[in-house]
N, C-alpha and C positions, 0 to 999 in steps of 0.2 A: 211202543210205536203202533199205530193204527194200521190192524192186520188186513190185509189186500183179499177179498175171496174170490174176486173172480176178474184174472187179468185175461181178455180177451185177444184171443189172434185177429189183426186189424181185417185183412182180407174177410174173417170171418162177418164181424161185426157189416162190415158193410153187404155182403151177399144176404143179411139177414136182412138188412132196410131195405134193401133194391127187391128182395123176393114176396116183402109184405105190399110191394103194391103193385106187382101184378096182380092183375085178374084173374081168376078161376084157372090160373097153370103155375106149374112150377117147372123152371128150368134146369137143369142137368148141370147148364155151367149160369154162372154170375151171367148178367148183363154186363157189368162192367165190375171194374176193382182198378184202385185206384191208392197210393199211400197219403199215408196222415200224419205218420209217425214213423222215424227212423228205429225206435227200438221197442215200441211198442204202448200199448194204453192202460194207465189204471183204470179210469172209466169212459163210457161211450151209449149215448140214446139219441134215437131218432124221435123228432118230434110226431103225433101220431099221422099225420098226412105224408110222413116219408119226405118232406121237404128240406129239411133240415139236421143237423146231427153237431151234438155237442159233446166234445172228445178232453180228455184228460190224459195229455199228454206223458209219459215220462222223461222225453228231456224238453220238450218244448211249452209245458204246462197247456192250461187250458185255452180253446180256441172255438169256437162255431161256423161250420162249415155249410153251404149250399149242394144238394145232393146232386140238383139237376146238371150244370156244371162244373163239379168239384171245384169250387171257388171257396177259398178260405176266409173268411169274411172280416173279422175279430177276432183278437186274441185278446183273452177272457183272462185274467190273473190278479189274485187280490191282494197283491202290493208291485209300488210302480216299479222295472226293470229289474223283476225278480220272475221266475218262473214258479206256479204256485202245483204243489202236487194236489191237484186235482183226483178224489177219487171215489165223488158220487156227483152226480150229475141228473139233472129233472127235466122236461118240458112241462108246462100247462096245459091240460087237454086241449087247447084253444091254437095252441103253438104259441102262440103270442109273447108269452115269457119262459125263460128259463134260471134255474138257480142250478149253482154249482156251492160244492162244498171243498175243505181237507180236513184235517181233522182238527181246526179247531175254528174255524170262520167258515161262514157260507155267504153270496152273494147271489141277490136276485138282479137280472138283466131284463133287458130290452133288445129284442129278438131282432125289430126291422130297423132301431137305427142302434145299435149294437150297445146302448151306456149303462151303466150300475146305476139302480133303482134304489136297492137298501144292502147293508151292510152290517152283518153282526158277527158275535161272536155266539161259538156253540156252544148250548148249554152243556155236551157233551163229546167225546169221539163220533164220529156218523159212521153207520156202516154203509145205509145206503138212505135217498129218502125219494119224497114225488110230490106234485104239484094240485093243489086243487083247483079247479076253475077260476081262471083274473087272478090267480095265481096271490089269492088272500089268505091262503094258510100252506104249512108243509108240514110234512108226516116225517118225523125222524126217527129210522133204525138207529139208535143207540146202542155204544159195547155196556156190555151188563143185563141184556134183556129189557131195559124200556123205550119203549115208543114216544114220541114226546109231539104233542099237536103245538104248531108252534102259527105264532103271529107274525109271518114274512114282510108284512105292511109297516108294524109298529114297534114291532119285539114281543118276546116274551110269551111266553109258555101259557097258551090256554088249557091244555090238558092231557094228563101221563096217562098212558095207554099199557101197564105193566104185564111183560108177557111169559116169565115165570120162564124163560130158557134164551139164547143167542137168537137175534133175528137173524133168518135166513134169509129172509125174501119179502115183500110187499107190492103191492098194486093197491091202486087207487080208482075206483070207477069213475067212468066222464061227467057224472054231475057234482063228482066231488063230496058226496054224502057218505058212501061209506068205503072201508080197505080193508084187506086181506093180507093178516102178516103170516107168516111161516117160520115156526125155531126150532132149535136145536132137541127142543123139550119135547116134540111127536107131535104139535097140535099147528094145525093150522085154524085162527080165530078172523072170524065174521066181527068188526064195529061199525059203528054209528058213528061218524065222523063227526054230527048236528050233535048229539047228545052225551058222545064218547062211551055210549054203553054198550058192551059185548054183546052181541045176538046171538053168534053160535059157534059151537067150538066142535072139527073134526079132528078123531085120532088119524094119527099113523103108525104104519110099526117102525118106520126111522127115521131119522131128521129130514126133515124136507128142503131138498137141495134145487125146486126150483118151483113157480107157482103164478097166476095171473089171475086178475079178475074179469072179466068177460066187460066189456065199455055200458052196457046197463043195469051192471051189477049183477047179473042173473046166475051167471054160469061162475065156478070154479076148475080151475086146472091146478093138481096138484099132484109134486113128484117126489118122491122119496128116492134119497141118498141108496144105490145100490139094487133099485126095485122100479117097480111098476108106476105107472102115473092113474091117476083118475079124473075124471068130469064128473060135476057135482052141481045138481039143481040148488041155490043155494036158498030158492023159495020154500022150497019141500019138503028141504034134505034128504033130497035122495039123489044115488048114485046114478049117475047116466052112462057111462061105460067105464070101460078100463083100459087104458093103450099098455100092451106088452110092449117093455124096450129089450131087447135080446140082440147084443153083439156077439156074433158068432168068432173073434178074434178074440177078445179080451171081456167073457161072461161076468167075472167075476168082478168088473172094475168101473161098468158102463152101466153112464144112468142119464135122465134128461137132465140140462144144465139150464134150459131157459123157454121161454116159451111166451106165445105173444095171441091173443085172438085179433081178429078181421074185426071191423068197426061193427060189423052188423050180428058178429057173434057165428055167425057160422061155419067158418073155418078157426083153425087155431096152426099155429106155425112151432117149431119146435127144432131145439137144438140140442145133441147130446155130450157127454164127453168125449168120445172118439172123434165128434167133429161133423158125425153127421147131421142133414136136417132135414125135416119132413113135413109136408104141406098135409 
C-alpha cells in the first residue's frame, strides 16, 4: 500500500496559503480557516497565486477549492461515483491546470471549467509529483528512488531521473527547466528537466525531510530530518545561510516539514513539525 508521508492538519495547510499572500507581514493568528475535510487530508496545494487549492480528501476524495470565498468548486475523482484516494496533487506554474494522482492513475484537469484533460495509468506508486509550465510534462516521485519525467499530454515516459535513495521532496522552477529532488540517500540533486542531466548534487548529514526551489531557479532551501535547514546559491554553489530550527519543548524530535519561497525569491515561508511557522 502507497505509504502516506506527510498527512497534513487542514487548518494548517490553509493558514500556510492565506499567509503566502500577504504582503511583507506575517499574522499571529490565520486570516481565516475554514474546513475541507471532515477527517482530514492525504494531499493539499495551493495554486502559486494563492487562488486556488486542490485537496485530497480522505473520505470525500479529491476536490478544487476557490480560496477567495471557500467555494468548493469540483470534485475531482477518477472513476465515476467512487471516492478516489487522492494523495499527490500539482498545479502548473500558470495555475491554469492541475493534475491529481493515487497510487496507480493520475489525472490532468482544467482549473476554470473544472473537466479531465488526460487520463493515465502510473507507470509507478507516486509519492509526490509537480507540473511544468501548459502543464506539458510532470515530475514523478516514484517508490523505489526513481523520478520519472512523464508526457501528461500524450503519455509516456520521456525520461528516468534515478536517484539512488526514497524521494523526499521535489520542486520544480516556474519556467519548468529544471527540479530539485531530495532523498532518503543524504543528497539533495540539481536537473535539467530540457536535457535530463544532473547539474549538481548537495550532501546532507540526514535525509532531507523538506526542500524548495526558489520560482527562478536560483536559490535552494534544504532541510534535514532532525537538524538545521540551509539556503543555497544554486549558480555558485555556495552556501547563503543557515536557519537554526530549535524547539525548546521537544529538541530532539523537531525539524522543518515544508517550505515555500515568495514569487520574487526574497522571502521564504516555513513550516515545522511541532506545527510551528515562520515568515
Amino acid at each position: 500500500m502507497l505509504k502516506i508521508h506527510r498527512l497534513q492538519i487542514l487548518k494548517t495547510v490553509i493558514c500556510f496559503g492565506l499567509a503566502l499572500s500577504v504582503a511583507g507581514c506575517f499574522p499571529v493568528k490565520p486570516t481565516a480557516d475554514w474546513a475541507t475535510s471532515l477527517e482530514g487530508v492525504y494531499s493539499a496545494t495551493f495554486s502559486n497565486d494563492g487562488e486556488y487549492a486542490v485537496i485530497g480528501s480522505m473520505r470525500h476524495g479529491g476536490s478544487l477549492w476557490r480560496v477567495t470565498d471557500t467555494e468548493r468548486l469540483y470534485n475531482w475523482n477518477h472513476a465515476a461515483a467512487m471516492a478516489t484516494n487522492v494523495t499527490a496533487t500539482a498545479f502548473s506554474p500558470d495555475g491554469k491546470f492541475a493534475v491529481t494522482a493515487d497510487e496507480t492513475t493520475l489525472v490532468l484537469w482544467d482549473v476554470s471549467g473544472g473537466e479531465s484533460l488526460r487520463y493515465f495509468n502510473s507507470p509507478g506508486p507516486i509519492l509526490s509529483l509537480g507540473l511544468t509550465p501548459n502543464a506539458d510534462k510532470a515530475l514523478l516521485a516514484l517508490t523505489g528512488g526513481n523520478a520519472v519525467l512523464f508526457d501528461i499530454r500524450n503519455g509516456g515516459i520521456i525520461a528516468e531521473l534515478p536517484q539512488g535513495g526514497e524521494i523526499q521532496q521535489l520542486s520544480i522552477s516556474a519556467d519548468g527547466r529544471s527540479a530539485l529532488i531530495g532523498t532518503s540517500a543524504k543528497k539533495a540533486k540539481l536537473w535539467n528537466l530540457i536535457t535530463a542531466e544532473l547539474l549538481l548534487e548537495i550532501d546532507t548529514r540526514n535525509p532531507i525531510s523538506a526542500l524548495d526551489l526558489s520560482p527562478d531557479g536560483r536559490l535552494a532551501f534544504i532541510a534535514e530530518q532532525l537538524g538545521d535547514a540551509r539556503i543555497w546559491n544554486l549558480e555558485s554553489n555556495d552556501l547563503v545561510i543557515t536557519l537554526n530550527y530549535r524547539n525548546t519543548f521537544f529538541p530532539n524530535y523537531s525539524h522543518f516539514k515544508t517550505a515555500r519561497f515568495s514569487e520574487d525569491g526574497s522571502h521564504l515561508l516555513t513550516g515545522s513539525s511541532s506545527g510551528a511557522m515562520e515568515l
